[in-house]
Steps between C-alpha positions, in 0.01 A plus 500: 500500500797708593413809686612831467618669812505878612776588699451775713773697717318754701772821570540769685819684512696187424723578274808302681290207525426477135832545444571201640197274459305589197761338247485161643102570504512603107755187444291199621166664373591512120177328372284692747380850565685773772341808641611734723230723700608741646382700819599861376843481598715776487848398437598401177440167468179505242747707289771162548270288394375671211860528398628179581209289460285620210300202443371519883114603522518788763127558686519847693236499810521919533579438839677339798194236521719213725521129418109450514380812317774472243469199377091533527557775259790349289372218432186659283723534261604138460327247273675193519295188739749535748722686630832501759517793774849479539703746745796679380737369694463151378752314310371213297686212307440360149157304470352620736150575385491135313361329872268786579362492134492101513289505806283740431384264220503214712290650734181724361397589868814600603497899581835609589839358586842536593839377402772370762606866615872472646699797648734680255700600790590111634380302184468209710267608722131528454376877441299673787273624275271171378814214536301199358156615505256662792303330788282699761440402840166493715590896686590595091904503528641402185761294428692278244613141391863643603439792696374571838545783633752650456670125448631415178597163417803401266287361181624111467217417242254400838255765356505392100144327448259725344188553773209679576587800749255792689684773270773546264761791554471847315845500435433238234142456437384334185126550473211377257327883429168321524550394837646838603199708358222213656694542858425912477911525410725683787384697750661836492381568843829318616724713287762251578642159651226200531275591202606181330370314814181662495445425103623133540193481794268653263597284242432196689204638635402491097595168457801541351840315617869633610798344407879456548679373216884481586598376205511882387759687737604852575713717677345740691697787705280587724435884678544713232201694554461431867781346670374269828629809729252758437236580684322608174494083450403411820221702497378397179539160618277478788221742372468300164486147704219680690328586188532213320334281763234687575458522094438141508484321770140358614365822724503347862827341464616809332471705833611228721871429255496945550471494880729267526741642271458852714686276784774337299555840286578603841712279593721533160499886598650420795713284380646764254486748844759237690737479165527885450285572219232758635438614176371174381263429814334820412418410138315179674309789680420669203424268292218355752378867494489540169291145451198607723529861290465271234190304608236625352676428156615217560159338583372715198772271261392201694165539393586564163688169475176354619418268193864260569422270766578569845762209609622393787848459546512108523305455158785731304832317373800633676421548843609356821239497794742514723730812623817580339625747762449247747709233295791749440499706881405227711580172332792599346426348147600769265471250132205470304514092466543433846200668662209477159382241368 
C-alpha cells in the first residue's frame, strides 16, 4: 500500500522563507498532500499563499501558539496516517517522500523519522539541526550522526544506512499520527526547541521506534526563527533539557542527571562569561529559574504520562552511556563514528 502523506509547514511571519522554499516543497510533493498552519502571523504571507498557491490547505491556530502548540493544534485538522512537520526554511529535492513512505511500510512500529538533513548554507555539510539523525547522551546532551556540538562534518556518504536513533529532528519530522496521539503528542510547555526530543522519548517509552532514513535528503537553512546567537535560544535550550529529563527519566536518576547538570550549566555559563557573551550566561540563569518555577507542573505531566513505561536510559535505542561533553572538551573527539559505537 502506498501511503498518503500530509505535509505540514508550520509559519509564522515567514513570508521570505516561503518565498524561497515552499515551491520546491509543492514540486517534489505532487502525489501528496501540503498544509500550511499558520501561527497568526501578521505580515502578508497567508495572503501569498492564498494567491500563489491556491491548492495549499491553510490551518489558522488564532494565535502565536510556537512549534509545539501549533502543530498540536494544526494537526486536528489533518486526516491523512501520517504526516511530515516540515520547517519553512527547508528545501527539499524530487522524491523525497518515496523513502520515508517506503519505510514506514516496512516498518509498522516505526513512530517517527527523519531524512538526511544537510545545511542549505554549505550543501556539503551536515545541518546543525538533526544532520543524520539524533543520539542522547547519559547527562541528556543531544547530538547527531554528523554533528557534535557545534561540529559539523562534511557528509561523504559515512552516515547513509538507515538506523534506529533516540529522536528525529523537527525540522523534518515524518510521523505515524497514531504514534503521535499514543505518546500524548508535543508538549506545549516547551514552546520551542527540543520538543521533538521529548516526543521521540515518549514514543519509545510506547514502544514505538525512531528512524533515520538518508536515502530521503534535505536542505535545511537553519536559524530562521532563532539564530544560535540569541539568548532567547539558549534559554530555551537548557530549560527544555531540564524538563524533558525530569519528564522521563526514572525519578532518582532524574535528580541526580539535574544536580549534576546545575554544575556543568555552570560551567557553560562561564564559559559564555570568558568569550563575551553575558547575555547568554544569564539565559542559563534563567532558564534554571524558570525550571524549579516550573516544578510542580512538570511532576504534574510526569504523572500524567504515568501509563508508558518508565525506562532507563541504557534499555532505549540511541543512547550512549557514556559523556559526550567529556569526548568533545577533554578528549578532543569531536565526530560521531569515532567516539559511539
Amino acid at each position: 500500500m502506498k501511503y498518503k502523506i500530509a505535509v505540514a509547514i508550520l509559519n509564522w511571519n515567514g513570508k521570505d522563507l516561503l518565498e524561497k522554499y515552499l515551491p520546491s516543497v509543492i514540486e517534489h510533493s505532487k502525489e501528496h498532500s501540503v498544509y500550511v498552519i499558520d501561527n497568526d502571523s501578521d505580515d502578508d504571507s497567508v495572503a501569498y499563499i492564498e494567491s500563489k498557491f491556491p491548492e495549499i490547505k491553510i490551518i489558522q491556530t488564532g494565535e502565536n501558539l510556537g512549534y509545539a502548540g501549533g502543530y498540536n493544534k494544526g494537526l486536528k485538522g489533518i486526516k491523512e496516517e501520517f504526516a511530515v512537520l516540515l520547517n519553512s526554511d527547508v528545501r527539499t529535492t524530487p522524491g523525497w517522500l518515496d523513502p520515508i513512505v517506503k519505510h514506514f511500510n516496512l516498518y509498522p512500529k516505526c513512530g517517527a523519522l527523519q531524512p538526511k538533513i544537510l545545511w542549505d548554507r554549505q550543501p556539503d555539510k551536515f545541518e546543525y539541526a538533526g544532520a543524520s539523525g539524533g543520539f542522547i547522551d547519559s547527562l541528556g546532551y543531544p547530538f547527531c550522526r554528523g554533528r557534535v556540538l557545534h561540529e559539523l562534518e562534511i557528509d561523504r556518504g559515512q552516515y547513509n544506512d538507515a538506523t534506529q536513533v533516540f529522536w528525529a529532528t523537527g525540522a523534518c519530522l515524518a510521523v505515524r499520527m497514531e504514534a503521535f496521539y499514543d505518546a500524548g503528542k508535543l508538549d506545549s510547555m516547551l514552546f520551542a526547541h527540543m520538543e521533538e526530543i521529548d516526543l521521540c522519548w515518549r514514543m519509545q517509552r510506547a514502544g514505538y521506534e525512531i528512524w533515520v532514513e538518508p536515502q530521503s535528503t534535505v536542505y535545511h537553512l537553519g536559524g530562521a526563527t532563532l539564530n544560535a546567537d540569541s539568548p532567547r535560544k539558549t534559554y530555551l535550550n537548557f530549560r527544555n533539557n531540564l524538563i524533558i529529563l525530569v519528564k522521563n527519566l526514572p525519578q532518582l536518576r532524574a535528580m541526580g542527571v539535574v544536580f549534576i547538570r546545575l554544575i556543568l550549566d555552570g560551567i557553560a555559563g562561564l564559559k559564555f562569561i570568558l568569550e563575551g557573551k553575558p547575555k547568554h550566561a544569564l539565559a542559563i540563569l534563567k532558564a534554571h529559574f524558570a525550571f524549579y518555577a516550573r516544578f510542580t507542573k512538570i511532576q504534574s505531566t510526569r504523572m500524567s504520562l504515568a501509563h508508558l513505561p518508565m525506562l532507563r536510559m541504557k534499555d532505549l535505542k540511541g543512547t550512549y552511556q557514556g559523556s559526550m561533553v567529556w569526548q568533545f572538551y577533554v578528549k578532543r573527539v569531536k565526530y560521531f563514528s569515532r567516539f559511539y559505537r
